[in-house]
N, C-alpha and C positions, 0 to 999 in steps of 0.2 A: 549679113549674118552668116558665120559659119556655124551646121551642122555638126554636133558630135554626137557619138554613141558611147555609153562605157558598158564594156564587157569584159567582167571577172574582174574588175577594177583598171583598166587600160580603156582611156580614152583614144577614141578611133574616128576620123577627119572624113570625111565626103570619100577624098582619092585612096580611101584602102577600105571603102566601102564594100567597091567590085572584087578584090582580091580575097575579103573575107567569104562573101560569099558564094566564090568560089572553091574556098576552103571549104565550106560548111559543105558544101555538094558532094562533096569528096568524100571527106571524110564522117562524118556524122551522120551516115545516113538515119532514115525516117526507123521507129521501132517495126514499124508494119516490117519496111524492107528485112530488118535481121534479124525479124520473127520466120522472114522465108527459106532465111539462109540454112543450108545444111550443112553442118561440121561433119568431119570425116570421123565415123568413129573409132576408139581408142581400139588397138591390138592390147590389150590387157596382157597375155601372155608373155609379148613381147615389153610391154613396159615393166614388166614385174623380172625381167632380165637386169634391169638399171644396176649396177654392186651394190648400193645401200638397200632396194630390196628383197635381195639374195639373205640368207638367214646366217649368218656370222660363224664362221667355221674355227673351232679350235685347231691350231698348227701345229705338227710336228716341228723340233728346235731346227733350224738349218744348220748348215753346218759350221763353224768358220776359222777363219785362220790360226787366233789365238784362245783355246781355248781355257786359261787362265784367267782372262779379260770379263768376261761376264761376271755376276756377281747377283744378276737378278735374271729370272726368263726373260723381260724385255731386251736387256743387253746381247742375245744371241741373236733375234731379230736386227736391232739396232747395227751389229758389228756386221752380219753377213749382209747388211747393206751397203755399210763401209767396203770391207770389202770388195764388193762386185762394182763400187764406183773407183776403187783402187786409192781410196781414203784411209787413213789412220786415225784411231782416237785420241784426242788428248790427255795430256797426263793428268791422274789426278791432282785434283787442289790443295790447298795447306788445310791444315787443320783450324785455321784461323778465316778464313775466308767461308771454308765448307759450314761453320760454326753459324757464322752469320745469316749466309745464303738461308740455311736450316730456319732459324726463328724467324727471319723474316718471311719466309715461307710459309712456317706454318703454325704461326702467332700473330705475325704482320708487325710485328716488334723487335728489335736489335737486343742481343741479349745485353744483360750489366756486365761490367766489368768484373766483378766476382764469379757471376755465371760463365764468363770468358775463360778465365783464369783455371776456375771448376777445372773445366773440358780440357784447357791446354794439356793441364799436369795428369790429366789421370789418362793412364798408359795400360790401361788393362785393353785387350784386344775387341773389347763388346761397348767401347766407351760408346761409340757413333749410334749405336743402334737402340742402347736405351737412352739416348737426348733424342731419339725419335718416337722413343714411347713416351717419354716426358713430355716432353710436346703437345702431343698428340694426346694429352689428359688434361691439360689446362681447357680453361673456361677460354682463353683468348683464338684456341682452333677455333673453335666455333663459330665466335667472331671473326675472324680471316675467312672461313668459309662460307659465314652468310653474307658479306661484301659481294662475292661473286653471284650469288643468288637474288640477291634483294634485287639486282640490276636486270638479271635473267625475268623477273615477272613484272617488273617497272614500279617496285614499291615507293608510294607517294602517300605523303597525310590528306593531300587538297584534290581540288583538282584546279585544273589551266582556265577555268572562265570561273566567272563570280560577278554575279550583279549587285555594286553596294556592300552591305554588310551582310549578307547574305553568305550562311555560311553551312546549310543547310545541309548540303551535298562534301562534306569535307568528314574525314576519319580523323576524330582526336584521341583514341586508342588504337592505332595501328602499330605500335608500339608493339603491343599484345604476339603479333603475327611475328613482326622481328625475333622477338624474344623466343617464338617457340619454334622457327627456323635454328637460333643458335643452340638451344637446347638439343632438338632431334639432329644437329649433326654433332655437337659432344658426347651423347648418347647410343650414338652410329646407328641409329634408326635404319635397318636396312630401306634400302632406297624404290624398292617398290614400293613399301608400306608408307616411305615419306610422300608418294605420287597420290595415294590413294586417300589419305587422309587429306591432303589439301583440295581436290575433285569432291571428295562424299565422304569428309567424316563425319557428318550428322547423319547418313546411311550404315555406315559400320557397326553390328551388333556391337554390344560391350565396351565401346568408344568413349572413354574416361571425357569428361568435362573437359579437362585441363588439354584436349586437342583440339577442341573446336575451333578455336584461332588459326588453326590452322587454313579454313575457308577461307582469310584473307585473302588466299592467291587467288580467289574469283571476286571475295567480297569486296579487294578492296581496288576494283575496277573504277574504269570511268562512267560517272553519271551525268546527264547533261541536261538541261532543262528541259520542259515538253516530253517530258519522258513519256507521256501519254500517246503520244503520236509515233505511226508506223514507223515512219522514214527517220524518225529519232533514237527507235530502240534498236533499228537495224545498224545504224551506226555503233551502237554497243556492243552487239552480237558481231560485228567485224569485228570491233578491237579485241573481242574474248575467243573467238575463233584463232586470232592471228598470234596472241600472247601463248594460248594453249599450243598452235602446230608447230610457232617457232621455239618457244622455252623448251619445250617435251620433245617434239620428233625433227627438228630441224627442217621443219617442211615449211612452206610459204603459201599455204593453201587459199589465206584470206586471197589472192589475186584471183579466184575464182568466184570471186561476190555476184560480177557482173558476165562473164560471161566462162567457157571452157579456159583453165589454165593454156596459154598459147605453148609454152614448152615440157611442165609435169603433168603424166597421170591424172589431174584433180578436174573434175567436174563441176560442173554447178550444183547436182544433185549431190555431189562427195558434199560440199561447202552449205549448203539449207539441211543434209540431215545432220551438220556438227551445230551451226544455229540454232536448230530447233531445239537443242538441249540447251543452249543458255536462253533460247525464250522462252524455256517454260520454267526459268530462276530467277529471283528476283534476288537483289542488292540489299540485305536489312541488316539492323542495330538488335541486338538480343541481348539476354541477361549473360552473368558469362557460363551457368548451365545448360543455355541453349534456347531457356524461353522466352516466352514476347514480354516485353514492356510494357507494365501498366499504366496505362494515359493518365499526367495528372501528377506522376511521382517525380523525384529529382531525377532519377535514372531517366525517365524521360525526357525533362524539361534539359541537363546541361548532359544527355549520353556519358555519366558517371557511371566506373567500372562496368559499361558493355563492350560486347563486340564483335567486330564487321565480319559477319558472315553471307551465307547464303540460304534461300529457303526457296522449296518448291512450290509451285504454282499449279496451275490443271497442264498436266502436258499437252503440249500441242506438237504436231507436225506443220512446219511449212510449203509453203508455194514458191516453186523458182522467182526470181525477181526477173522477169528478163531486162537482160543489160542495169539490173539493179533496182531497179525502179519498180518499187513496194506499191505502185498503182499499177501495174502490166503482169497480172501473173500469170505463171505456169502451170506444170506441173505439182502435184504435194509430193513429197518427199519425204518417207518415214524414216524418224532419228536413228542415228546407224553410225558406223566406222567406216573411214574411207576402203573405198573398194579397192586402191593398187595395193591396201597391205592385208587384204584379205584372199579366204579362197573363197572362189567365184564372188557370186552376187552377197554380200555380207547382212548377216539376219539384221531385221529389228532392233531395237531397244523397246523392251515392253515392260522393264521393272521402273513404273514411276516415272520419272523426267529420262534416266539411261545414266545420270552423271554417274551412278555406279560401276556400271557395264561400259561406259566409256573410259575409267581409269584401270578396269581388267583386262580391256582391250591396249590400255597403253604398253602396259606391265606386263602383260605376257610374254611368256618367255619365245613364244613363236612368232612375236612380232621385232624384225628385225633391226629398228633404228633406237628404239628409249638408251639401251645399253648402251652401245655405238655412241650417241649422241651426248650422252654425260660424261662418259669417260674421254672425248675428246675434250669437252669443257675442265677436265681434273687437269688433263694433261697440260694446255696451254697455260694455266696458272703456275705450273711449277718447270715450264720447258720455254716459255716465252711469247709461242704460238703451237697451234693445233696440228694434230696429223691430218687432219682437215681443216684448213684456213678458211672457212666460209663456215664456223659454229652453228649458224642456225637457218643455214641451207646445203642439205643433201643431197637438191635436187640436181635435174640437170645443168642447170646455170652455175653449181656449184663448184666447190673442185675439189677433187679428188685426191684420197690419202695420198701421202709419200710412203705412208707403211704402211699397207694396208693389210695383211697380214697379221701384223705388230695388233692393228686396230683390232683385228674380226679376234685375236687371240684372250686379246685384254676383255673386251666385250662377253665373251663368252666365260672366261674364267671370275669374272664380275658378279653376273647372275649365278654360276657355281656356288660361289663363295657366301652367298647369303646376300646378296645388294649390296654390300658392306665397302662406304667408304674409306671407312679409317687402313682397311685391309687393302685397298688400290692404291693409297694414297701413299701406305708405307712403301709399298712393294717400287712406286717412284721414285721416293726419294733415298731409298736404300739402294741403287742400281747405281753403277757405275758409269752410265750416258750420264745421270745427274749430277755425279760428282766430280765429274770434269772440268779442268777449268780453264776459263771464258779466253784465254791467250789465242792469240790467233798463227794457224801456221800457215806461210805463202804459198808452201806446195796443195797444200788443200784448198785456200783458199781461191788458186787459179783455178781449180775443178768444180770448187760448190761454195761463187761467192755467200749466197746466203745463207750457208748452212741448214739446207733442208736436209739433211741427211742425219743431222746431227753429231760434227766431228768434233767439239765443242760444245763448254754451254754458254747460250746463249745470255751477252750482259743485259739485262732490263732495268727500267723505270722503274719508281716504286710508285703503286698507288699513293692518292690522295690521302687516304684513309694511312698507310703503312707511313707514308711522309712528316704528316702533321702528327701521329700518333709518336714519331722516332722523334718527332721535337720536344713535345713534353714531356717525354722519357726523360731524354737529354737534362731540361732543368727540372725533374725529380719532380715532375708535378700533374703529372698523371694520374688521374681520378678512374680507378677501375670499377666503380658499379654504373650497370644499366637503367632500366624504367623508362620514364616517357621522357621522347624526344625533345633536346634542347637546341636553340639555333647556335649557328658557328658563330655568329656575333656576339651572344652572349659574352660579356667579357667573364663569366664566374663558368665559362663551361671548359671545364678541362678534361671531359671524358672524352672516351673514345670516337673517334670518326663516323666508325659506324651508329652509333645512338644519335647523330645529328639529323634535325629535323628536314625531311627532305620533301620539297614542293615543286607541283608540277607547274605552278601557278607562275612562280619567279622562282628559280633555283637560285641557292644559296653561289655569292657569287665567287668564293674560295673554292665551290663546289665543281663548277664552270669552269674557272680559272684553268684548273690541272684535272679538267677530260671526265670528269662524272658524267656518266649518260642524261639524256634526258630522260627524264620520272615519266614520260606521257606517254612511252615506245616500249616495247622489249627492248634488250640492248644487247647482242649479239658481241661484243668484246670492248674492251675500250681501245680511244682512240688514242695516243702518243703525240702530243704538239708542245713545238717548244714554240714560247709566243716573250715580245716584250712586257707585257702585264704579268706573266708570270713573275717574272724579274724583278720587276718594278715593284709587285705585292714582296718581294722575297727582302728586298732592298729597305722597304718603305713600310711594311705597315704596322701597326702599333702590336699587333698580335706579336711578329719578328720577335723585333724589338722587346718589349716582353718578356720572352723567352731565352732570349740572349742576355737579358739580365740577369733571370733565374740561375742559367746556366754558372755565369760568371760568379755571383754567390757561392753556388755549389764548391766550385773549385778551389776558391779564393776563402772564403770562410771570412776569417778574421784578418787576415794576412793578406793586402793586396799587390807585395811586391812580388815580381816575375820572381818564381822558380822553375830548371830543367821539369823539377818532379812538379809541378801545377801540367806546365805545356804536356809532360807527356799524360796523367790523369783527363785533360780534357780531351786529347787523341782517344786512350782509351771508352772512354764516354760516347763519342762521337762516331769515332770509326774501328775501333774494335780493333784498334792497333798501337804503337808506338810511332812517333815522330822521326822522319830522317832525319839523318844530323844537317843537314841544310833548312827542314823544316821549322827545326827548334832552331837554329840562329837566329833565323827570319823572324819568329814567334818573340823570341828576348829582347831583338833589338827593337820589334816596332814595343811592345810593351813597356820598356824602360823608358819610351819617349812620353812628355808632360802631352796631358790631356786638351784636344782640342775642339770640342762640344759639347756637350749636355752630359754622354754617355764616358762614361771611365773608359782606359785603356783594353782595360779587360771585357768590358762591353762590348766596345769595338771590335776584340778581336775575336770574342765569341761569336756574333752576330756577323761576324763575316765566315768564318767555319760551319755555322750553320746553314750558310747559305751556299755553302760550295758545293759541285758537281756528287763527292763522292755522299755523300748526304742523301742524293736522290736516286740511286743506282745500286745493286744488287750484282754484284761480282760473278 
C-alpha cells in the first residue's frame, strides 16, 4: 500500500514526504517563533518622502517650443515633455473621427448619422466645444461613467458561493446603487461629497432619503456563511479594507492582514485600526427611508423596494491577528487612519463606528492621494492608459507618473475647482493632446515606441458595454431606460450594457468573453484580449445575427435590391463615414449575388460589417 497525503488539494507520495517537510522547517516557522521576531521599525519620515505622499503641488506652465499648440493647461505640460524628448505632436484629427472618439467617450455611443452630419456642416468656431457640453448633459454620461466605477468597487447582485436554493445572502435591488452612481455623476456631485455619502450617508446631518443607496459601496459587500464566527468576519473586513484602500487611495494595504507590509508604509496596526471600523458595521436590507424592516411584511418576506445598506453596531477596537490568525492575538488597536498619511501618530476615531471621520480623512484636501488617484482613473478612460499605469497601486511596487507634474497639477486644480468631474473631464477632452490623431510617425516612434509621452492618441478597444450598446444602436433598437437589472441572455433585453445583471456567482458569459472584470475583486482597469471565442460569439451567435438582421431592415426598408446610396447609409450607421470607392464595389457585387442561406444577402453583409475590426476600435 502506498501512503498519500493531500495538502491544499495536491496529493503528496512517501518520496516527497522528506522534502516537504523540509520545506515546512524553512519556511513556515512555528507562531511562537514570529511572535519573537523583531521587525525593523518604519523611518516614518523617510517613508512619507515616497512622491505619492508629498502633498500635490500646483505648477507653474513650462515653457515650450510652440506656443500656439496648447489649447488647454494640460497641453503645456504634455508639449514641454515632447519636447525635451525631442518629439512632436500630431496633427489634429478630422472632424469626423474627433466627432466620434467624442460620443464614444462620453456616452459610450457612436453618434447617428444625422447627429454626424449636425456637427459636419456647422462651421461656427465654438461647434466642438458645445458637442462637449451636449454630451456632457445627457443621461448616457452618466452611464459611460458609472461603467468605470461599478468595476472600481466590484458591484455584484450575488455572491460567488450559494448552497441550494439558498439565496439569502444575494442583493435583488442593487440596482438602487447603480442607479444613484449614474445620477451623482450627471449631477456632478462634487466628488468628495460622492466619497462621503457612499462611507456615511446614514451619518450626514440633512442626508435626503434618496442617497442612502448610496451605502451600497459597503453594503453591497461580500457576505459568507458562518458569518458568526471570528475567522469568517475577518475575511470580510479584508475584502472591505482592500476595496476601500484600492478603489480610494490606490494603496494595497489589505497585504498587511497578516503581518508588516514587506515594501509600503502599512502596518498591522495601520490595517486592525481600518478593520475595526467595518467590524463595527454590519451588511442590512432597510426600508428605502433608512428604517428596519418589519418581520412578517412583504418587504421582508421577498426584500421589496429595500435597500442594501449599512448600519452600525457597538464599536469595537481590534487585536492584531498575529500572522492573521483571529486565535493569536495582539495588540488592540484603536480605529484610526493610516499613519504614512498622517502627522505623527494619527488620533482616534471616537465619533461612533469613525466611518465618518474615515471618509473626512479620505477627502481632505491635506491628504495627498484621493485627488491624484481619481484623476488618473478620468485620464486613462479618455487617453487609453494612466499617468500612472498601476491605477490602484501608488505604492512602492507601483510605477510612477510619466507626468508627474501634469499629475500633481490636475490634482490640485480638481480640489480647487469644487471636486467637479464634469469640469476635469471637459478640460480633457477640449485639450489638444486629445485631439490628436492616432496616425503614427516613424521618427517618433523610434524614440517613444509606446507612446508614453503622448505624441499621438492613442487607438483603443471599446468596452463591452460601448460595443454591444454601438450594436443595437446600429439596428435602431436600443432601449434607453434603466431599473432593475436584466440578464444579457434575455432575448427581450435591449437595454444598455450597463443595466445588465452582474454575478459574482457565474459571470454573464458575453460578459467574460470581452474582459469585464471579475464582480468578486476591485478591478483596477480592464484587461484587452483578443481570444478565438470572441470571434466565434461575433461570427456565431443568435444575438449577431439578430442584429444584423435588424440592421439590414433598417437600411433596406422595403427595397432589398443593392443601392450605392443603401451601402453608403449603412457606412454612415456603422462607422460614421462614407465607403471607398473599392468598398462600395465590393459591397454591390457580393450583394447582387443570389442568396445562399438562411440569411438574405443584406444580412450577410450586415453581419459581416458588424463584426469587422473598425466596430470595435475608437480612432
Amino acid at each position: 500500500m502506498v501512503l498519500v497525503w493531500k495538502i491544499s488539494g495536491v496529493l503528496l507520495g512517501l518520496g516527497r514526504l522528506a522534502w516537504l517537510a523540509a520545506w515546512l522547517v524553512v519556511t513556515w516557522p512555528s507562531a511562537a517563533a514570529a511572535d519573537g521576531e523583531k521587525t525593523a521599525p518604519i523611518d516614518w519620515e523617510k517613508a512619507r518622502k515616497w512622491w505619492a505622499y508629498q502633498a500635490p503641488q500646483k505648477n507653474e506652465l513650462p515653457s515650450v517650443s510652440n506656443s500656439a499648440w496648447p489649447s488647454q493647461r494640460i497641453d503645456h505640460f504634455i508639449l514641454a515633455r515632447l519636447d525635451s524628448e525631442e518629439l512632436t505632436p500630431s496633427p489634429e484629427t478630422t472632424k469626423r473621427i474627433l466627432a466620434r472618439r467624442l460620443y464614444l467617450d462620453l456616452t459610450g455611443l457612436p453618434p447617428t448619422p444625422a447627429e454626424m452630419a449636425a456637427f459636419l456642416s456647422d462651421e461656427t468656431g465654438d461647434a466642438y466645444e458645445r458637442l462637449v457640453e451636449d454630451l456632457m448633459q445627457r443621461r448616457a454620461f452618466g452611464e459611460r461613467l458609472a461603467s468605470m466605477w461599478l468595476n472600481n468597487v466590484r458591484y455584484a447582485e450575488d455572491q460567488a458561493h450559494q448552497v441550494g436554493a439558498n439565496t439569502a445572502f444575494f442583493y435583488p435591488n442593487a440596482y438602487r446603487y447603480r442607479e444613484w452612481v449614474i445620477d451623482a455623476f450627471n449631477n456632478d456631485i462634487p466628488y468628495d461629497d460622492f466619497i462621503r455619502k457612499q462611507l456615511a450617508a446614514d451619518l450626514i446631518k440633512d442626508t435626503p432619503d434618496g442617497d442612502l443607496p448610496a451605502l451600497g459601496y459597503i453594503g453591497l459587500g461580500h457576505k459568507y456563511y458562518n458569518r458568526g464566527r471570528l475567522d469568517v468576519k475577518a475575511e470580510e473586513w479584508a475584502e472591505q479594507v482592500d476595496t476601500l484602500t484600492r478603489s480610494l487611495l490606490g494603496l494595497t494595504v489589505a497585504c498587511a492582514q497578516c503581518h508588516d507590509h514587506k515594501y509600503d508604509a502599512f502596518t498591522q496596526k495601520d490595517y486592525y485600526a481600518l478593520a475595526g471600523i467595518f467590524a463595527s458595521t454590519d451588511l442590512v436590507d432597510r426600508m428605502a427611508d433608512g428604517s428596519e424592516i418589519k418581520k412578517g411584511t412583504e418587504a421582508a418576506k421577498k426584500r421589496i423596494d429595500t435597500i442594501h445598506m449599512v448600519h452600525d453596531k457597538k464599536p469595537q477596537n481590534l487585536h492584531v491577528f498575529l500572522r492573521g490568525n483571529p486565535e493569536t492575538k495582539g495588540d488592540v488597536v484603536p480605529r484610526r487612519f493610516l499613519r504614512v498619511l498622517s502627522e505623527g501618530e494619527p488620533k482616534p476615531f471616537t465619533q461612533g463606528t469613525g466611518r465618518l471621520e474615515l471618509a473626512e480623512s479620505i477627502v481632505s484636501p491635506d491628504n495627498p492621494l484621493t485627488a491624484r488617484v481619481v484623476v488618473n482613473r478620468v485620464w486613462s478612460m479618455f487617453f487609453g492608459r494612466g499617468l500612472v499605469t498601476t491605477p490602484s497601486n501608488f505604492g512602492l511596487l507601483g510605477a510612477k507618473p510619466s507626468h508627474p507634474a501634469l499629475l500633481d497639477d490636475l490634482a490640485v486644480r480638481f480640489m480647487e475647482n469644487g471636486w467637479s468631474m464634469k469640469r476635469l473631464i471637459r478640460e480633457m477632452v477640449l485639450s489638444s493632446t486629445y485631439r490628436q490623431c492616432s496616425d503614427e510617425s516613424e521618427a517618433n516612434r523610434a524614440i517613444d515606441p509606446g507612446n508614453t509621452h503622448l505624441w499621438r492618441m492613442n487607438r483603443r478597444r471599446l468596452s463591452i458595454e460601448q460595443w454591444r450598446d454601438s450594436i443595437l444602436a446600429a439596428g435602431d433598437n436600443l432601449e434607453r431606460t434603466g431599473g432593475k437589472s436584466l440578464e444579457l441572455t434575455d432575448k427581450k433585453n435591449v437595454r444598455r450594457t450597463v443595466y445588465a445583471r452582474v454575478s459574482r456567482k457565474k459571470l454573464n458569459d458575453m460578459l467574460m468573453q470581452f474582459d469585464y472584470p471579475d464582480p468578486n475583486v476591485h478591478a483596477a482597469k480592464r484587461s484587452a484580449t483578443t481570444t478565438a471565442l470572441q470571434k466565434l460569439f461575433v461570427m456565431n451567435s443568435r444575438f449577431m445575427v439578430e442584429q444584423a438582421k435588424r440592421l439590414a431592415k433598417r437600411v433596406t426598408g422595403d427595397n432589398p435590391d443593392a443601392s450605392a446610396e443603401q451601402v453608403q447609409s449603412i457606412y454612415d450607421i456603422l462607422y460614421n463615414r462614407k465607403p471607398s470607392a473599392a468598398e462600395l464595389n465590393l459591397a454591390l457585387g457580393f450583394l447582387q449575388l443570389p442568396a445562399e442561406s438562411r440569411l438574405t444577402r443584406w444580412e450577410q453583409y450586415s453581419h459581416a460589417l458588424l463584426a469587422a475590426n473598425e466596430m470595435s476600435f475608437i480612432d
